[in-house]
DRENDO-667320 format. One record per residue (C-alpha): x, y, z. Coordinates in steps of 0.001 Angstrom, whole numbers, plus 500000, padded with zeros to 6 digits. Layout:
BEGIN
XYZ...
//
This chain:
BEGIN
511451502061521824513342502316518385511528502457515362513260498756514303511196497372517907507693497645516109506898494337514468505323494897511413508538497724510576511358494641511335509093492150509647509438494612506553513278494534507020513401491036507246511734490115504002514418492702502153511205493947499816512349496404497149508701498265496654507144497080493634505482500287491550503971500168488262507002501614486151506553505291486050504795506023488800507883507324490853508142509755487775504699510743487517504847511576491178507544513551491461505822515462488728503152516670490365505273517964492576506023520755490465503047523253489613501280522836486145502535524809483554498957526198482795496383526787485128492785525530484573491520528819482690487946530245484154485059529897481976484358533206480149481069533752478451480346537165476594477690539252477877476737539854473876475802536494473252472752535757472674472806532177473148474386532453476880471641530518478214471601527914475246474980526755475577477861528248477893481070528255476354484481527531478525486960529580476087490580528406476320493035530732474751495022529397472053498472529786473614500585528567470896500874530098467464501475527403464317504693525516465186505521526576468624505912523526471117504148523576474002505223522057477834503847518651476632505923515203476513505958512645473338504518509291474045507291506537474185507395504683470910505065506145468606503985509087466980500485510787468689498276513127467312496044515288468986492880517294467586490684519304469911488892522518469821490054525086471858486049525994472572485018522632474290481274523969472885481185525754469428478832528825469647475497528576467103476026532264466274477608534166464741478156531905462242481264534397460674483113533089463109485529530692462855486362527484464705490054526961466097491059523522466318494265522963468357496818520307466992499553518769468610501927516438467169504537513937469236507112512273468365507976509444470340509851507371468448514121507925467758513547508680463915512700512337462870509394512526461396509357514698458253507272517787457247504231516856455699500075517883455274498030517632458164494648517394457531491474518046459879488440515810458870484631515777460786482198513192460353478665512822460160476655514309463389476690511932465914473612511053467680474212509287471139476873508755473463477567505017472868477627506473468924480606509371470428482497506335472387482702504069468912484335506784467097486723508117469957487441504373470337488036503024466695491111502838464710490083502419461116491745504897458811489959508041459348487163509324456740484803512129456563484543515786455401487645517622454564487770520773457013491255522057456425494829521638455952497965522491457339502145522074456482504181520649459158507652520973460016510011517988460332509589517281464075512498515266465918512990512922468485511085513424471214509938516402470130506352518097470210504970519948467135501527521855467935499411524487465929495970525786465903494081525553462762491379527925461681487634525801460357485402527748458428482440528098461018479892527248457990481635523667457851479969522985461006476010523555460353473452523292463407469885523917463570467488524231466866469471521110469126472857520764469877475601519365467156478360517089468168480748516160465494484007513687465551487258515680464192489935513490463026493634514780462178495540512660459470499021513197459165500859512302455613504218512710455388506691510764453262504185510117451152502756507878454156500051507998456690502675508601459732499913509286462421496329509693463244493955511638466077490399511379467248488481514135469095485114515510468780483124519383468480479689520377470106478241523142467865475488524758470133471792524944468862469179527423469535467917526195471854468679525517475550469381521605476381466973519406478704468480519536482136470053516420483657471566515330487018474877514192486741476900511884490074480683511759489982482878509140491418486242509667492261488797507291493275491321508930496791493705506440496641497903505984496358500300504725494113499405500589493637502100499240495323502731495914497088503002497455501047499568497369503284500888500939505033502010503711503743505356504760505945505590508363507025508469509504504147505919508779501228503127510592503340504668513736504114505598513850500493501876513360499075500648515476501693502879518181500971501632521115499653502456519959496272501941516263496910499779513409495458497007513182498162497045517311497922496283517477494669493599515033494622491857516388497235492533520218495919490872518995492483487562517392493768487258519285497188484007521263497430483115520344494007479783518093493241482208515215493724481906511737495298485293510561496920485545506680497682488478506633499993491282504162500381491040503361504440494564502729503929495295505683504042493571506188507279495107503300509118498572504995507392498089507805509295496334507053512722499262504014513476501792506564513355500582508117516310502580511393517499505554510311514512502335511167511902503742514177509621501709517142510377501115517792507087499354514349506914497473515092510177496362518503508514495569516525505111493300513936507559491308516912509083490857518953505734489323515776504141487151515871507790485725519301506906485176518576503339480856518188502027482182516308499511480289512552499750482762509970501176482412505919501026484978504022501391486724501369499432487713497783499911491408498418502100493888499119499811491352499196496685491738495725496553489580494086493521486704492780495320485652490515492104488495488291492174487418487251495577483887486382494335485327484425491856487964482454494023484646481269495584485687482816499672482929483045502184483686486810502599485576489775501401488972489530503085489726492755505546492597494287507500491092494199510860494534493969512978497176496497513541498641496042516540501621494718515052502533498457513505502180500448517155504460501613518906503298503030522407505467505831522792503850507229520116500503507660521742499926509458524720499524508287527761496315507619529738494894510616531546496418511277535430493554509631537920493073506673536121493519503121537535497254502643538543497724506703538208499032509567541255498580513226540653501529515115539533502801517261541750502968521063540918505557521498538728506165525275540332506904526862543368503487528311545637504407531402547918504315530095552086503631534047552468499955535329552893500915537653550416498766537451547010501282537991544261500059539723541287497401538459538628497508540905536345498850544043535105502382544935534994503677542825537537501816539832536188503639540951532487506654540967533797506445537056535624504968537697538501507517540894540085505338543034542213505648546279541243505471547539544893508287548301547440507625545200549747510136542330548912508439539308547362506935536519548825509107533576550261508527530520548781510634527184549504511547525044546496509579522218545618512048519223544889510853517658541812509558513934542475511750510926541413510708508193539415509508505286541449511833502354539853509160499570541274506181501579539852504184500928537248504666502509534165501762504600533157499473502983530978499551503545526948496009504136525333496483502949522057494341503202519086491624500528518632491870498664515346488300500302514939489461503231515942492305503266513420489796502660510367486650505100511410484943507852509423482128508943509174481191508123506130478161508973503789477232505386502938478963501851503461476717499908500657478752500713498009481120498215495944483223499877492812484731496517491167487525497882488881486158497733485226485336494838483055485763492585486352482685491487487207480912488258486587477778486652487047477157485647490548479633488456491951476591490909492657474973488577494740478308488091496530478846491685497526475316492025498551475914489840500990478511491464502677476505494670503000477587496330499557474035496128497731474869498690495009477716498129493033479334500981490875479628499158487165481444500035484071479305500617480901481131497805479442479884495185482091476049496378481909474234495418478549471277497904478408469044499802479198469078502842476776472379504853477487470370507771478249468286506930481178469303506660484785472371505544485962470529503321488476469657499182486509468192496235488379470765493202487737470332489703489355467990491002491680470453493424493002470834497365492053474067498992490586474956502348489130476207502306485708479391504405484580478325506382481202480850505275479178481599508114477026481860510612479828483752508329482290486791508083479473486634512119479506487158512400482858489796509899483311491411511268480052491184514272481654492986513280484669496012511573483165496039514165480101499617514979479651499505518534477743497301521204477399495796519447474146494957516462475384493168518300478085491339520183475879490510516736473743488922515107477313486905518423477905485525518738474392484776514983474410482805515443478283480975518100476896479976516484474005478924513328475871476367515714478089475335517447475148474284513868473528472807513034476605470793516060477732469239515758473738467614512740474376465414514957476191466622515358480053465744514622483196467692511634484195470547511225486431473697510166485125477016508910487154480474509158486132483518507807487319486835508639487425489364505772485931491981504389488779494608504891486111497943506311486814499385508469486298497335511249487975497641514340486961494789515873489355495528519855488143493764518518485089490519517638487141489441520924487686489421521888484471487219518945483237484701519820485955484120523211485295483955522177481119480530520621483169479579523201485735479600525657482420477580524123480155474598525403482004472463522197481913474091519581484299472961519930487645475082518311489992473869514947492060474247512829495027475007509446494899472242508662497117469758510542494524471444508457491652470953505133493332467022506513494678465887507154491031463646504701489245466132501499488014465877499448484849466092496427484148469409495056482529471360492338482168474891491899483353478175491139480814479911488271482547483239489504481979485383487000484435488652487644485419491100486035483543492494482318484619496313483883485458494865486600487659492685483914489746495820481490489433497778483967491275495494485189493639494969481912494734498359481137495025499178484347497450496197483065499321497870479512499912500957481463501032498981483641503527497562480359504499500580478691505394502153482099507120498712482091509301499857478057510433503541479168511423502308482007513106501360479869516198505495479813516793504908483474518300503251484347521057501047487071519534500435485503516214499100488885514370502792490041514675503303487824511862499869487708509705498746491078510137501046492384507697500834489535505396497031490072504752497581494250504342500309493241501933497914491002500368495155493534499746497560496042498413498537493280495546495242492759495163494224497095494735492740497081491138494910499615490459497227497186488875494242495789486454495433496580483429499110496552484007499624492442484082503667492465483765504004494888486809501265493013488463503057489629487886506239491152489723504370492172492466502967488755492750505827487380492937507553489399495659504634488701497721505234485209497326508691485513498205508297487649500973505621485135502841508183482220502131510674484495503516508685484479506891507970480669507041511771479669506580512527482313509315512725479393512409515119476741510801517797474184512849520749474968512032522902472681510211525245470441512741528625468938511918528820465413513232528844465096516971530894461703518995528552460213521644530463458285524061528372457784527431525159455886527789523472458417528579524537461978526537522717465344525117522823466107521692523362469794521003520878471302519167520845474970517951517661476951516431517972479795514536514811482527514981514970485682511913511770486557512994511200490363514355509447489021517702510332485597519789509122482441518644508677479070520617509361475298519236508886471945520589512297469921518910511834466201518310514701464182517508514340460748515962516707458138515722517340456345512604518090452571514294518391451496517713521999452927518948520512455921520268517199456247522216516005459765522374514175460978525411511158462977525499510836466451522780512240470016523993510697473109524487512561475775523116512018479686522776514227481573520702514234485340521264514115488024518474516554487849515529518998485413517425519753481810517683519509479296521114520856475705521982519303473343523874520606469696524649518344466483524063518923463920526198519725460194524343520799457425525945522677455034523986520716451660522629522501448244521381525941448801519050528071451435518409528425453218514901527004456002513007523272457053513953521634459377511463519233461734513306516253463587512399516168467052513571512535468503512780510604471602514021506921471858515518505111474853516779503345474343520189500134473818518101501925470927516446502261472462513005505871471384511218507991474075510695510692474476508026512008471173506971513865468036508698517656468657509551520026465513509911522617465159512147525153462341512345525717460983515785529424458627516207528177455852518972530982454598520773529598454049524123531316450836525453534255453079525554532871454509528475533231451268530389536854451434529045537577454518530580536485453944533967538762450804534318541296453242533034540650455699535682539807453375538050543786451585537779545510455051537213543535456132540685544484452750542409548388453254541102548312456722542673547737456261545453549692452827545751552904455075544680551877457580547925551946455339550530554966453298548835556535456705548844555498457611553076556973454757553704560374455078552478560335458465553917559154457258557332561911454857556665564803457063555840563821459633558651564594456966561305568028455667560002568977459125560006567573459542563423569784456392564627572785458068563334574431454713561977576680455387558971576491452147557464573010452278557546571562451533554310569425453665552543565920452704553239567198449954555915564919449695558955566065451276562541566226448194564945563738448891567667565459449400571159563000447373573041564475444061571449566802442004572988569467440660571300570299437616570309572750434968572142572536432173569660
//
């Protein structure tokens, strides 16, 4: 069986998709292909310090001198500025000691920007997370204390301008707690404010930080894209040992990490059967092995909200994949099952008493006996030939449970994608099972942002995302140089440093963004920033949901009326592809794919990204219309009925990947033609068929307009109504009968005229008379003549 025989792959070749990818992606993948240009550095903490236990310090070195450009790229269309200390956590002593902020300009824009002063600025200490997320978050010109300054160089095109500059350590005061202070950069040049940067310092007190338990979410997932499967060529690639899915799983395996996994990915796999790349088999049993927490995802990520709001009964699934396996790529039932013979030895056995050789020598060397006596005779064994009338041995193939099973840590857990969720949606999920939903900060108002993660909302309980540390992380993850890198890991440590002040004890969750690009070499670094600080103690999921909740009250953040508009609309089209299905005779040839499809649309990694989700939409659209105009009659030129009773040639053309059957009704437009009873008609694969409806002709000749339509044998209409003109002339059959009748009648007339004169002619020449005329009569000798 060819590749092009498994339903759901034709189905994909009829509807000509071109995949739909946010723009970028391709690029960012084939990035991490290629191995960072600077590993995540180890923490390194002095054994002189004092302080060690106060505040561990992850020490990046400062790779690039004033002016040298590091392996970063310039953001498209505008000019970025980076400020970060290299130390994510500044120590409290000695206070001599300077502080190295690292600086990187980008120019993204097609004008050179010119040399100029930068400027590093702090602000006031900050005092709680939600405090460290307003400044990282605002965009007012930047203000504060003056901490020092720096020339620039004129920086081109594209180009990337970085420098570390030295802070008097004095600039930075701290007392018995923890410190965290905003930096800003300000660029002037041109006598202009040409760019501006946000980061933020921890300066380390005296004392040690209250402990705190900290839960981490991370998103497995793919590339949003508009296909329910992944096919093999993208999996081998991620798989790879350099590929997307490697990476991810390199970055968060092992590590105090919960992964909610894509069962896409899964089903991506397992239907592949024996035609899975190994490396994605390998990447399926690694993630097996891992004691990393694993719950899994809506399929495909899709944004479980959206369905809340669209008011369904249920959370749609991707129960059915029959339609993407192909048997010969699962082995086949074991020999001695129902149906099944024993194979014959495929070797020869010795008709000798002799024992050959088991081991040793002889047994080395394939069996030779080493000895002097010749070897055993055996008599060949004729290999068995395939029984044409048998049965062919029976396929097991995957269940559809089968394909999406794991053994997961929990099954209760909903992650809407951020700023999704409205009031009423909670109660929703719980009733599918998923009583804890994972919430952004933005969608929870209250409690305090340093207690638990765990809140009591609408009678239903939800971990909340710390706000401040989630941005780190996912900052960290899509961080495109070495300085933005360093900006997410100052800003996580600061966030845990703000938290563990408020005096400790609770557990925290953060989550990882579903964001793409992902660069997933930076997620080890941002992790161990955590692991060293000394204080955060990693969590369970399970322990964040188990400790005491509070009450709070939820932001109804709806989504927005186009995203429900066109939801709903590629729910009407699944709709209608679910009705023409009943043409085929296995109906989840045909919507099985549609619905993965649909949940891959619907994967909230395209939140955020409305333009690329828009096109997606609307090759969705397309490519369900695609499928219901697939059975069509095809148009007829106009056909000349002359009999009372006739057919009327009707042809059906089927573009669908498996065979589809019609019932044809034809429908006269007046009385010249009376139609007969409808045809059944079943089209195979990719072909067309003709079948003939009997008419019988009515009162009149003339034209006769008929109406050509389509029903499936469940009586659904299918594609639209064809018309096909039909020329009456049916008294002309009378006509041509008399016609025949007379030419018959004068045929044979002119045969026996003809024996006749023959018969004729052969006597006179028999009577030998020469003045016998041509066709004259022989007298007959028995008459007498006459005397007269």
């Amino acid at each position: 069986m060819v590749a092009e025989s498994i339903p759901a792959r034709r189905l994909r070749r009829l509807r000509r998709r071109a995949r739909v990818w946010m723009p970028g992606v391709a690029v960012v993948a084939a990035a991490l292909l290629a191995t960072a240009s600077a590993p995540a550095t180890a923490m390194t903490v002095g054994p002189d310090r004092p302080d060690e236990a106060a505040a561990a310090a992850l020490t990046v070195p400062a790779h690039a001198e004033p002016g040298e450009v590091e392996d970063a790229e310039a953001p498209a269309g505008r000019v970025s500025l980076t400020v970060a200390p290299v130390d994510e956590v500044v120590r409290a002593e000695p206070a001599a000691q300077p502080l190295l902020v690292s600086v990187e300009l980008a120019n993204g824009t097609g004008e050179t920007v010119p040399a100029g002063v930068l400027r590093v600025l702090r602000s006031e200490a900050i005092g709680d997370p939600s405090g460290l997320q307003a400044w990282l978050g605002a965009s007012d010109p930047v203000s504060g204390t003056e901490l020092a300054s720096v020339e620039t160089r004129d920086v081109p095109p594209g180009d990337v301008f970085v420098t570390n500059v030295s802070v008097p350590r004095d600039l930075l005061p701290s007392g018995d707690a923890a410190t965290v202070y905003g930096l800003a950069g300000e660029l002037v040049a041109g006598g202009e404010i040409a760019s501006t940067g946000r980061g933020s310092a921890t300066v380390a007190g005296r004392d040690a930080p209250a402990g705190l338990g900290l839960a981490i979410a991370y998103p497995l997932t793919v590339p949003p894209s508009g296909e329910g499967l992944v096919d093999a060529e993208d999996l081998e690639t991620w798989t790879g040992p350099e590929g997307l899915l490697t990476r991810q799983l390199d970055a968060v395996e092992g590590r105090g990490v919960a992964i909610g996994l894509d069962p896409r990915i899964l089903a991506s796999i397992r239907v592949l059967g024996s035609a899975a790349p190994e490396s994605a088999v390998a990447w399926l049993e690694r993630l097996q092995a891992s004691p990393n927490e694993v719950f899994p995802l809506s399929y495909a990520d899709a944004d479980v909200a959206v369905q809340s709001q669209l008011g369904l009964d249920g959370l749609l699934a991707a129960d059915e994949f029959s339609d993407a396996l192909d048997p010969q790529r699962f082995e086949p039932a074991e020999p001695g099952g129902p149906g099944e013979t024993e194979t014959p030895p495929a070797s020869p056995e010795p008709t000798s008493t002799d024992t050959a050789p088991a081991s040793g020598a002889g047994a080395a060397a394939g069996g030779a006996d080493a000895s002097s006596e010749p070897p055993a005779t055996t008599e060949p064994v004729v290999p068995p030939t395939a029984d044409p009338d048998a049965d062919p041995v029976p396929t097991t193939l995957p269940t559809n449970a089968e394909l999406l099973a794991w053994n997961y840590t929990r099954t209760d857990l909903a992650w809407p994608a951020p700023r999704t969720v409205a009031t009423g949606d909670l109660q929703f999920l719980a009733r599918q099972g998923l009583t804890t939903a994972i919430l952004d900060a933005a969608n929870v108002d209250g409690p305090d942002a340093f207690s638990n993660a765990s809140v009591s909302i609408e009678g239903t309980t939800a971990l909340v995302a710390e706000g401040s540390l989630s941005t780190a992380l996912s900052e960290a993850a899509t961080a495109s140089s070495e300085a933005a890198l360093r900006g997410a890991r100052a800003d996580a440590a600061a966030s845990l440093t703000l938290a563990a002040s408020a005096g400790g004890g609770q557990t925290l969750l953060a989550a990882f963004g579903r964001e793409l690009p992902v660069e997933a070499d930076r997620i080890p670094a941002v992790l161990d920033t955590i692991e060293a600080l000394g204080f955060v103690r990693s969590a369970g999921l399970s322990e964040a949901i188990g400790a005491p909740p509070q009450a709070a009250e939820l932001v109804d953040s709806p989504e927005s009326d186009q995203r429900r508009s066109n939801v709903d609309r590629m729910m009407v089209a699944e709709r209608e592809v679910d009705e023409f299905s009943s043409v085929a005779e296995t109906p989840a040839a045909l919507t099985a794919p549609v619905r993965r499809d649909l949940l891959a649309v619907l994967g909230a990694g395209w939140v955020g990204s409305a333009l690329d989700w828009d096109a997606a939409v609307g090759e969705n659209l397309s490519a369900a219309h695609e499928i219901t105009d697939a059975v069509s009659v095809v148009p007829s030129s106009a056909i000349l009925v002359v009999s009372r009773e006739s057919g009327v040639p009707v042809s059906v053309q089927n573009e669908l990947p498996v065979p589809a059957t019609v019932i044809i009704s034809v429908e006269p437009e007046n009385g010249r033609l009376v139609v007969e009873d409808d045809q059944e008609l079943t089209v195979e694969a990719g072909s067309r068929a003709q079948v003939q409806i009997p008419v019988a002709a009515g009162v009149g000749n003339g034209e006769v307009q008929l109406a050509v339509t389509l029903t499936s044998p469940t009586g659904v209409e299918i594609g639209g109504t064809e018309r096909i003109v039909a020329n009456v002339q049916a008294d002309w059959e009378g006509i041509g009968a008399i016609v025949l009748a007379v030419a018959v009648v004068a045929f044979f007339g002119f045969g026996v005229f003809r024996m006749i004169r023959r018969r004729r002619r052969s006597a006179a020449d028999a009577d030998g008379s020469p003045d016998a005329e041509p066709g004259a009569s022989a007298p007959d000798p028995t008459e007498e003549p006459s005397h007269g």
